[in-house]
C-alpha positions in Angstrom: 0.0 0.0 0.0 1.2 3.5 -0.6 0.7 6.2 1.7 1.0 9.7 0.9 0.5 12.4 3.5 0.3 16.0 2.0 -0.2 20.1 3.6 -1.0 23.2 1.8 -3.2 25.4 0.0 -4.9 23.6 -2.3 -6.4 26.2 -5.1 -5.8 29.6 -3.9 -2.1 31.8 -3.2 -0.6 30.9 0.4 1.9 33.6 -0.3 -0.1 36.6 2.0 -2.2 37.1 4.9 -5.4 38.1 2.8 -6.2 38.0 -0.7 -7.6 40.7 -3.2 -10.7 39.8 -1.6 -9.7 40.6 2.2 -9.8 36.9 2.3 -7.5 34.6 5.0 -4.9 33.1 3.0 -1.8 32.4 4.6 -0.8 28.7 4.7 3.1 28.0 5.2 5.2 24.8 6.1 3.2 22.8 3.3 5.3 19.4 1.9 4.5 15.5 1.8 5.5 12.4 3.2 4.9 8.8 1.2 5.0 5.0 2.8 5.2 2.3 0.9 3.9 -0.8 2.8 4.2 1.4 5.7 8.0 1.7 5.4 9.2 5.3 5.4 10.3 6.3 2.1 10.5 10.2 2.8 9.5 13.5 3.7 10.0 16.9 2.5 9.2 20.6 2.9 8.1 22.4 0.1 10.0 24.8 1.2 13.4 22.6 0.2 13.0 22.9 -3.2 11.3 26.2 -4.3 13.9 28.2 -2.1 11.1 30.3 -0.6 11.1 30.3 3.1 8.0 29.3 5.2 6.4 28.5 0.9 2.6 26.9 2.2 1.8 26.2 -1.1 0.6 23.1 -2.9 3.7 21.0 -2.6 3.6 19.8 -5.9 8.0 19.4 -5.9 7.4 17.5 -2.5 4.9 14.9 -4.2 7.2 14.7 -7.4 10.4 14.5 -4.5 8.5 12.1 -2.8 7.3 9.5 -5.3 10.8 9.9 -7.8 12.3 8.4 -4.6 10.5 5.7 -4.1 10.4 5.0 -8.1 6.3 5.2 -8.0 4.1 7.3 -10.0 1.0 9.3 -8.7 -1.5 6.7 -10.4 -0.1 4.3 -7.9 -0.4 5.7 -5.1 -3.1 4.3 -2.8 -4.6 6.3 -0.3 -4.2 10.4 0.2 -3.8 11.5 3.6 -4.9 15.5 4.6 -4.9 17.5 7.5 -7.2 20.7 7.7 -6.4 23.7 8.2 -8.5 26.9 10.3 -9.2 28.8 6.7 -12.4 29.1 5.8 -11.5 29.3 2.4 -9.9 25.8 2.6 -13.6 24.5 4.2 -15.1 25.8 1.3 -12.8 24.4 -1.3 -13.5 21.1 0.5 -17.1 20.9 1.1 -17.5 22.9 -2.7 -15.7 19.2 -4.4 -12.4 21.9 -5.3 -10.0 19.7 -3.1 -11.5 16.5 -4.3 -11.4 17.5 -7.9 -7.2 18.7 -7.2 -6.6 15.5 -5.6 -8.4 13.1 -7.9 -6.8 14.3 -11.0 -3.2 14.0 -9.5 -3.7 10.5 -7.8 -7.1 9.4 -9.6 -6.9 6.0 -7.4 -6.4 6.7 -4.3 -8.9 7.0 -1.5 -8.7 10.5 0.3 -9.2 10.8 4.0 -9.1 14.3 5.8 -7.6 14.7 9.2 -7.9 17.5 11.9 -4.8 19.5 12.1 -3.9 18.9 15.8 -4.5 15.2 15.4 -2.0 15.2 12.6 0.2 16.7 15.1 -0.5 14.6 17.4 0.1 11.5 15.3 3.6 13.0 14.5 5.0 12.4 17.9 2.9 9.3 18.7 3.9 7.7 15.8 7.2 8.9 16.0 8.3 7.4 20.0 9.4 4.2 21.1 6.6 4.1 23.8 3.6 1.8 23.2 1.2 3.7 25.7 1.1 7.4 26.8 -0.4 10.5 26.1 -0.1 13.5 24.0 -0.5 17.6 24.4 -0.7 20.3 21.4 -0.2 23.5 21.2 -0.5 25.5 18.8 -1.3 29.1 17.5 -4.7 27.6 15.3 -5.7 24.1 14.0 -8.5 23.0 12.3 -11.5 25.1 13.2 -14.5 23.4 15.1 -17.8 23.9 13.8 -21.7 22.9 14.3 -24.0 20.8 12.5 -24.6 23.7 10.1 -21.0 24.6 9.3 -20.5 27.7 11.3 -17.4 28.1 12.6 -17.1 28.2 16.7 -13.7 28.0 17.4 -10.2 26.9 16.1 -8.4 24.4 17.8 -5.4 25.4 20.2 -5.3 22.7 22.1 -5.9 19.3 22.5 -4.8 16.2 25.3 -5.1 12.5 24.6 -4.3 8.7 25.0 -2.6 5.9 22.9 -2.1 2.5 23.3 -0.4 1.6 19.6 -0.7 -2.5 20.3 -5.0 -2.2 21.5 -4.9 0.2 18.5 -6.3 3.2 21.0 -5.6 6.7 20.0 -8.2 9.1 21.7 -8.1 12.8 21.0 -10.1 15.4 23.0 -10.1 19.2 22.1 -9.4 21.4 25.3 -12.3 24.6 26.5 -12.7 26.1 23.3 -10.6 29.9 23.9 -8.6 29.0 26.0 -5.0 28.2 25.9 -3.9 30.3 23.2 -0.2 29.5 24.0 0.9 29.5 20.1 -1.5 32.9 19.4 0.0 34.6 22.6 2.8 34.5 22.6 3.1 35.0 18.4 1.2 38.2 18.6 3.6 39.2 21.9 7.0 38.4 19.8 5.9 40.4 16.4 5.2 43.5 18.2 8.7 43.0 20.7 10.6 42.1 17.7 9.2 45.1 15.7 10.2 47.6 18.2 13.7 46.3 18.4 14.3 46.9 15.3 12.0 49.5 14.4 9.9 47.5 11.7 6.8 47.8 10.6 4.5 46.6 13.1 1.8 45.5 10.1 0.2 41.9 9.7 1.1 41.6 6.7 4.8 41.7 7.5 5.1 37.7 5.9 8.8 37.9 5.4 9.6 37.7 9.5 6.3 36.7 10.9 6.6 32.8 11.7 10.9 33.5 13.2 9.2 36.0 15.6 8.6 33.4 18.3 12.1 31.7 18.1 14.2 35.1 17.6 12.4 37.1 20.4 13.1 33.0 22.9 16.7 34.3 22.3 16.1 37.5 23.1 14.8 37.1 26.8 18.0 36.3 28.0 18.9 39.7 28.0 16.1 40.6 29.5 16.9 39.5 33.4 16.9 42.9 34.7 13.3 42.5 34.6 13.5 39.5 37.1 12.1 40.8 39.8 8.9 42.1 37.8 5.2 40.8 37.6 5.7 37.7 36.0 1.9 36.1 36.2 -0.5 37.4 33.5 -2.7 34.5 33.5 -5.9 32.9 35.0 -5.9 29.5 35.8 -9.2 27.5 35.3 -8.7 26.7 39.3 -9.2 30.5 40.0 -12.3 30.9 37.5 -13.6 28.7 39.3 -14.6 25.7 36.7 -14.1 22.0 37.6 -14.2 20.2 34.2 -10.8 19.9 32.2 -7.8 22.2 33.2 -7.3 25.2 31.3 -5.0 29.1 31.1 -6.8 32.1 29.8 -4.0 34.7 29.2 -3.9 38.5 29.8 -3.2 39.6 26.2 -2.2 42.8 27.1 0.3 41.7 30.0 3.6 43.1 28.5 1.9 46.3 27.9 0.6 46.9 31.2 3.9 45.4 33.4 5.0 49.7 32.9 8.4 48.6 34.6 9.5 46.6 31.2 11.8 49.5 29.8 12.8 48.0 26.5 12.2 45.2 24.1 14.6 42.6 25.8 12.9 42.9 29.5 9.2 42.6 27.7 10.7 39.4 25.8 12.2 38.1 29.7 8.5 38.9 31.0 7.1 37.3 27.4 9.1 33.7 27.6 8.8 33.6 31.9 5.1 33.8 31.7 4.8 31.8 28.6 6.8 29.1 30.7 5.1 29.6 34.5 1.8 29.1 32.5 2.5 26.0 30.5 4.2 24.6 33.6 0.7 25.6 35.6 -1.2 23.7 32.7 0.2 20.5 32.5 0.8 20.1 36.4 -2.9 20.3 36.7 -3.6 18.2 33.4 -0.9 15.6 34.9 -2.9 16.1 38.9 -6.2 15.3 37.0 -4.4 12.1 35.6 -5.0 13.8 32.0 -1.6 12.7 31.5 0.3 9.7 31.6 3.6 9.1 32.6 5.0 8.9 28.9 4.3 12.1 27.4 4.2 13.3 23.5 4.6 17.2 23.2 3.4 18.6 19.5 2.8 21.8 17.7 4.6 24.9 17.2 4.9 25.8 20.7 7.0 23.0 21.3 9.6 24.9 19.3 10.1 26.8 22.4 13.6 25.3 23.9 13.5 26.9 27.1 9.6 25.5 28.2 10.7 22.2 26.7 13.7 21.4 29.5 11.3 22.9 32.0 8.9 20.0 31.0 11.6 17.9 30.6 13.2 18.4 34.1 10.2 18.5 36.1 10.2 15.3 37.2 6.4 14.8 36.4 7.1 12.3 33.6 9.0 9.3 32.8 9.8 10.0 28.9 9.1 13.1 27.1 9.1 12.5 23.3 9.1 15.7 21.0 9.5 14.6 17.3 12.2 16.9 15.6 9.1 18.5 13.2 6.5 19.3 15.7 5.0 22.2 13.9 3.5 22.4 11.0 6.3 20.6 8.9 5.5 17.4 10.4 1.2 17.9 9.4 1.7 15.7 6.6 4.3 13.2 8.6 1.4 12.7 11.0 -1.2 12.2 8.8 0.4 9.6 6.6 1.2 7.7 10.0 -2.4 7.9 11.4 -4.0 6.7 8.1 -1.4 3.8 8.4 -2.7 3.1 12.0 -5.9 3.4 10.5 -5.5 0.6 8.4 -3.7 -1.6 10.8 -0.7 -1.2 8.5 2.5 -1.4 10.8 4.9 1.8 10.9 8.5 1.4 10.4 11.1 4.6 10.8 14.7 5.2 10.3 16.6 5.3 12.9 16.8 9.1 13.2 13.8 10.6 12.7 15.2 14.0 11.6 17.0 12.6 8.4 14.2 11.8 6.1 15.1 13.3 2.8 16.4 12.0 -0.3 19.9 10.4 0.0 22.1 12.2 -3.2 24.6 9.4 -4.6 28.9 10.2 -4.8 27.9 10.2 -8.7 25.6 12.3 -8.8 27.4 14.7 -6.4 30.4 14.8 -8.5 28.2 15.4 -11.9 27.0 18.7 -10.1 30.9 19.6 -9.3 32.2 19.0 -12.6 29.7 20.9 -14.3 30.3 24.0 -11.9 34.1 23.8 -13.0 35.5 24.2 -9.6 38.3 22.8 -8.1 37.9 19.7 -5.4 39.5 17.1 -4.0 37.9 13.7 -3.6 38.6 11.6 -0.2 38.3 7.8 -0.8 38.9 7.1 2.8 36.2 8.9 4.5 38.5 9.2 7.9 40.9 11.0 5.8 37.9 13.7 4.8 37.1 14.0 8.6 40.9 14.3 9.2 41.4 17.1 7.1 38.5 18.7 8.2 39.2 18.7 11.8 42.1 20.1 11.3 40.7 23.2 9.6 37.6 23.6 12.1 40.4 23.6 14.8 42.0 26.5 13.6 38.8 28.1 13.1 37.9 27.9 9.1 33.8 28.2 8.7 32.6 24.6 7.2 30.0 24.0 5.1 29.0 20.1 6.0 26.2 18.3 3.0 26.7 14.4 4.1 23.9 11.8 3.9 20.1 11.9 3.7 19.1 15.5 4.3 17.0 16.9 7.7 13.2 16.9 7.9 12.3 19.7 9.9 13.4 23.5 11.0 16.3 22.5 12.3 19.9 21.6 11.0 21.0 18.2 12.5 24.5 17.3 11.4 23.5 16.6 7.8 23.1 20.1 6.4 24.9 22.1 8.4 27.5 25.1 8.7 30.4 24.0 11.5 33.0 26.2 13.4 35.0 25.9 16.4 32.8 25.9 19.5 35.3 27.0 21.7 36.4 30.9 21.0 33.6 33.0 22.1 34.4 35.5 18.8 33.8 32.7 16.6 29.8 33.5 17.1 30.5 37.6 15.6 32.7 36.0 13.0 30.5 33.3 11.8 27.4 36.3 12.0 29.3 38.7 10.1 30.6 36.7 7.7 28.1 34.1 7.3 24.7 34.1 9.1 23.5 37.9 9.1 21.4 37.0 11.8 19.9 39.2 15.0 23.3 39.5 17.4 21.2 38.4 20.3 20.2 35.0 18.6 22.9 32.1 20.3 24.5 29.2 17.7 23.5 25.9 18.8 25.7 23.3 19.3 26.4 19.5 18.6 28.5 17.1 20.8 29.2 13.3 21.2 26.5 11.5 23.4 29.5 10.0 26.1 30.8 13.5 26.6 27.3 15.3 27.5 27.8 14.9 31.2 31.2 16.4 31.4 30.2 19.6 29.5 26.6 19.9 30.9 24.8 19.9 33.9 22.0 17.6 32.7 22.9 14.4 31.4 19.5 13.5 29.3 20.1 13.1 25.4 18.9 15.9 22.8 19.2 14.3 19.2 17.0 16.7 17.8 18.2 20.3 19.3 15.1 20.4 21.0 16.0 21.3 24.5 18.4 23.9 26.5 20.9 22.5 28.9 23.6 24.4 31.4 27.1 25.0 30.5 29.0 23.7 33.9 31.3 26.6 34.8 34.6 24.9 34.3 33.9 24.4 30.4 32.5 27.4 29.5 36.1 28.5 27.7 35.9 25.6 25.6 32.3 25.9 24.1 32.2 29.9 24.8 31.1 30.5 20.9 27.4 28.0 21.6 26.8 29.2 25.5 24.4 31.8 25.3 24.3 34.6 27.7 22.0 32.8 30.1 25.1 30.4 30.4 23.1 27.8 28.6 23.1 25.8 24.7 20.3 24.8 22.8 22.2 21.1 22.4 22.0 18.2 19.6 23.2 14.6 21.1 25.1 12.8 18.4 26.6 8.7 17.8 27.4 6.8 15.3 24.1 4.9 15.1 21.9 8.0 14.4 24.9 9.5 12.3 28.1 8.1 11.7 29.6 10.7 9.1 28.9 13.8 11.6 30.0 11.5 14.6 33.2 10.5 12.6 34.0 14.3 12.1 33.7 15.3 15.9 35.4 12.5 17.3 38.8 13.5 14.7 38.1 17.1 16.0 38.0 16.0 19.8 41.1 13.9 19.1 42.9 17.3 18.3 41.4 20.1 20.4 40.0 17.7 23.2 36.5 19.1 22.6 34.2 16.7 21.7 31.6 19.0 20.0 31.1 21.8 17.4 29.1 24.8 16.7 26.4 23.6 14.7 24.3 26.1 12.7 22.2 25.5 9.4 23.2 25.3 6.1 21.8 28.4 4.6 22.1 32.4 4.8 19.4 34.4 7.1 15.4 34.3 5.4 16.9 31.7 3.5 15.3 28.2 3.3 18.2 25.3 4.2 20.0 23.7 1.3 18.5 20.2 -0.2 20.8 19.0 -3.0 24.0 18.8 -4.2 23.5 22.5 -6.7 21.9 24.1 -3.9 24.8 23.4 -1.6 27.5 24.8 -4.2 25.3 27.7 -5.1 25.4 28.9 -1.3 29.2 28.0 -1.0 30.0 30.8 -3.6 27.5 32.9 -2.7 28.2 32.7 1.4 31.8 33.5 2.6 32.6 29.7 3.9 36.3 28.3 3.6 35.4 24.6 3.0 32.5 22.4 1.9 32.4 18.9 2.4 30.0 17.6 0.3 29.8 13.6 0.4 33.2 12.0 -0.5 34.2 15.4 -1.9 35.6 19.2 -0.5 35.8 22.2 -1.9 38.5 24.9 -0.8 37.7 28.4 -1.5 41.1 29.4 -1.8 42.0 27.0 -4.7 39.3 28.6 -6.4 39.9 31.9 -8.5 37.5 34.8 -8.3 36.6 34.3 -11.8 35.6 30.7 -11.3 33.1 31.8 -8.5 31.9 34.5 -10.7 31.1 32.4 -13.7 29.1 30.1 -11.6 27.4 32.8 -10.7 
């Protein structure tokens, strides 16, 4: 059986907030997954291959992507998996035959079954864990809207809980008090305006080009906030104080920031932003895990599980015995989910790779060298893979920028050792460097960092793995000097775990570079300039080499020095 799981707009412009017609329009994240025989084949955001950040389109290059990989064509696909969307416009292309026309012409026989948003998310990190039984929370800014028997619109979901048991085939979803926790919406509409006053853009909707790296840039930005410590932090209501007794619930003050008058800039509202966001998620899933709404193993999903910082809170509470946060939980992973659900459906077992964050296409040594040979620059190809590594440690110890393109590529926001732009962790300058030359990004954001699984303990203070980048830990004191470029001011690094059986090429690297600098990690930042979606294949890769200021890239078997290069070489490819 194949199983394709696709997100987007279907027949209308995801590209701006409203249409000519004052019309709701914005869709972004869209891409597909396919299974065949419920074996992961791959996933991909549209994103990847049209080069337009954040591109919610009809993923059209992800289904071609998707089904070229498997060597399938779109007749034989099987069943079409969807998940909604809170757009009326997309209700109306549904219920009006639109989306059933779109579909059946492209796959004209497979079945089609339409999924709620937040149980695609959901299905993402269910599907996604090693745990058989558990529960799940999402959060989100807006799912799928909930309506009544007539098709009014009532709500949009922003929250749901639930229970699985994979072998009984159980998966139970329940949507939370309709308006309340509006954790992805709050704290979105918080960051636009903080980020817009630091740096005096235009505060306007409509503003697509920043408006879903608000959240994650204005995260970074409250750590420079902490002279606003000893503030008002609370601007929430509890359900326990509104006195209701049915399912736990937070009802924020939306104009909390506004009114705390002692916030004096942008970086003490963004401290007061991320502490309340935190103190009320933290109140929430106490009392959803006090009300035995939660089980011990717990599945985290949607966008606001992109927040690092509320993520180790959760993690080191001690009120669970596994958390499990899929390395896609916002809207890239909607089609992910909803392929795995209409597996479940079926009874069709689910089988992953063994790191979930590298589900792209695999690009051959052939086909990588094709691409260099026709760009006419100079390389040098390794055989021995150890001798790459070799001579790449040895330039990333004396500080050279490397651009790393090794294996299948990531699935997801972030860049997890496969697509990936490397430096030196240690120097705290290298983090100015690599942004001036490089990155172009907001000085206060911090570089993340990647280190060897056996070493975590004697460079952190937690000791709990991170493979997917998706939690914060503390820098002990007496190893800040050698990872001073990735420890943020807060004295903490949003981490990636790494070994040889998740990935042995990046693993290989890092262990030659701890043999010469005794370090066992590396700044770890993604492949791609600032707006700019991450690279995908072997051309995209050697385009952003010459057009980036990067010494090296290592791209398979193969590396590229920019200094055996002539300008005019660079500019011709150009």
């Amino acid at each position: 059986m194949i199983t394709l799981g696709l997100y987007g707009a279907l027949d209308w412009q995801a590209d701006k907030s409203f249409n000519n017609e004052g019309r709701h329009t914005w869709v972004h994240d869209s891409g597909a997954s396919l299974f065949v025989d419920g074996t992961h084949v791959s996933s991909i955001s549209e994103e990847r291959l049209t080069r337009k950040k954040h591109d919610g389109n009809f993923p059209i290059n992800s289904i071609n992507y998707c089904l070229s990989t498997a060597g399938v064509t779109a007749d034989q696909v099987d069943m079409i998996c969807i998940p909604s969307m809170g757009l009326d416009i997309f209700y109306e292309q549904w219920n009006g035959g639109i989306a059933h026309s779109i579909i059946a012409r492209n796959f004209p026989n497979a079945s089609i079954l339409l999924l709620s948003h937040h149980l695609c998310h959901a299905a993402a990190a269910v599907f996604s864990c090693e745990q058989n039984e558990g529960s799940f929370l999402t959060l989100d800014g807006a799912g799928s809207a909930i309506m009544d028997q007539g098709y009014r619109r009532l709500a949009l979901e922003t929250n749901t809980i639930g229970y699985f048991n994979k072998s009984k085939g159980i998966f139970r979803i329940f949507n939370g008090v309709p308006g309340t926790n509006d954790f992805g919406g709050y704290y979105h509409w918080h960051a636009q305006k903080i980020y817009c006053e630091k740096t005096n853009r235009d505060i306007h909707w409509s503003n697509e080009k920043y408006r879903e790296t608000w959240p994650g840039k204005i995260m970074g930005l409250s750590a420079y906030g902490v002279e606003a410590r000893h503030h008002r932090i609370k601007g929430f209501f509890s359900s326990n104080e509104l006195s209701y007794n049915g399912m736990p619930y937070i009802v924020f003050d939306k104009d909390f920031t506004e009114e705390n008058k002692l916030a004096k800039n942008a970086d003490e509202k963004a401290y007061l932003l991320q502490r309340n966001f935190e103190a009320a998620l933290m109140n929430l899933v106490n009392d959803l895990k006090a009300s035995s709404y939660l089980d011990e193993n717990l599945c985290l999903s949607g966008g606001c599980f992109l927040n690092i910082l509320a993520n180790t809170l959760i993690k080191n509470s001690g009120l669970f015995k596994t958390v499990h946060i899929p390395p896609f939980p916002n809207d890239e992973g909607l089609h992910f989910g909803a392929a795995c659900f209409g597996l479940f459906k079926n009874n069709i077992p689910i089988h992953l790779p063994k790191n979930l964050a590298l589900l792209g296409k695999h690009y051959s040594e052939n086909s990588i060298e094709q691409v260099l040979i026709k760009s006419g620059l100079t390389y040098r190809k390794y055989e021995n893979f150890t001798e790459l590594c070799d001579f790449i440690a040895s330039r990333l110890s004396e500080n050279s920028i490397v651009a790393w393109f090794q294996g299948r590529s990531e699935f997801g926001p972030r860049s997890l050792g496969a697509r990936s732009i490397l430096m030196h962790p240690g120097p705290e300058s290298n983090k100015d460097i690599l942004n001036l030359r490089v990155k172009h990004r907001e000085y206060w954001r911090p570089f993340a960092g990647i280190i060897l699984n056996e070493h975590l303990s004697d460079f952190f203070e937690e000791s709990f793995d991170s493979p997917y980048m998706l939690f914060s830990l503390k820098v002990k004191s007496d190893k800040k000097h050698m990872l001073g470029a990735i420890t943020h001011i807060d004295e903490t690094c949003r981490i990636q775990t790494i070994n040889s059986n998740i990935n042995p090429e990046a693993t290989s690297l890092i262990n030659s570079f701890f043999q010469k600098t005794g370090i066992p990690a590396l700044l770890n930042t993604s492949f791609n300039d600032n707006g700019e979606p991450i690279v995908e294949s072997p051309s995209d890769a050697i385009d952003a080499f010459l057009r980036m200021d990067i010494d090296y890239l290592a791209i398979g078997h193969f590396v590229i020095d920019r200094s055996c290069n002539q300008k005019s070489n660079l500019a011709a490819y150009n």
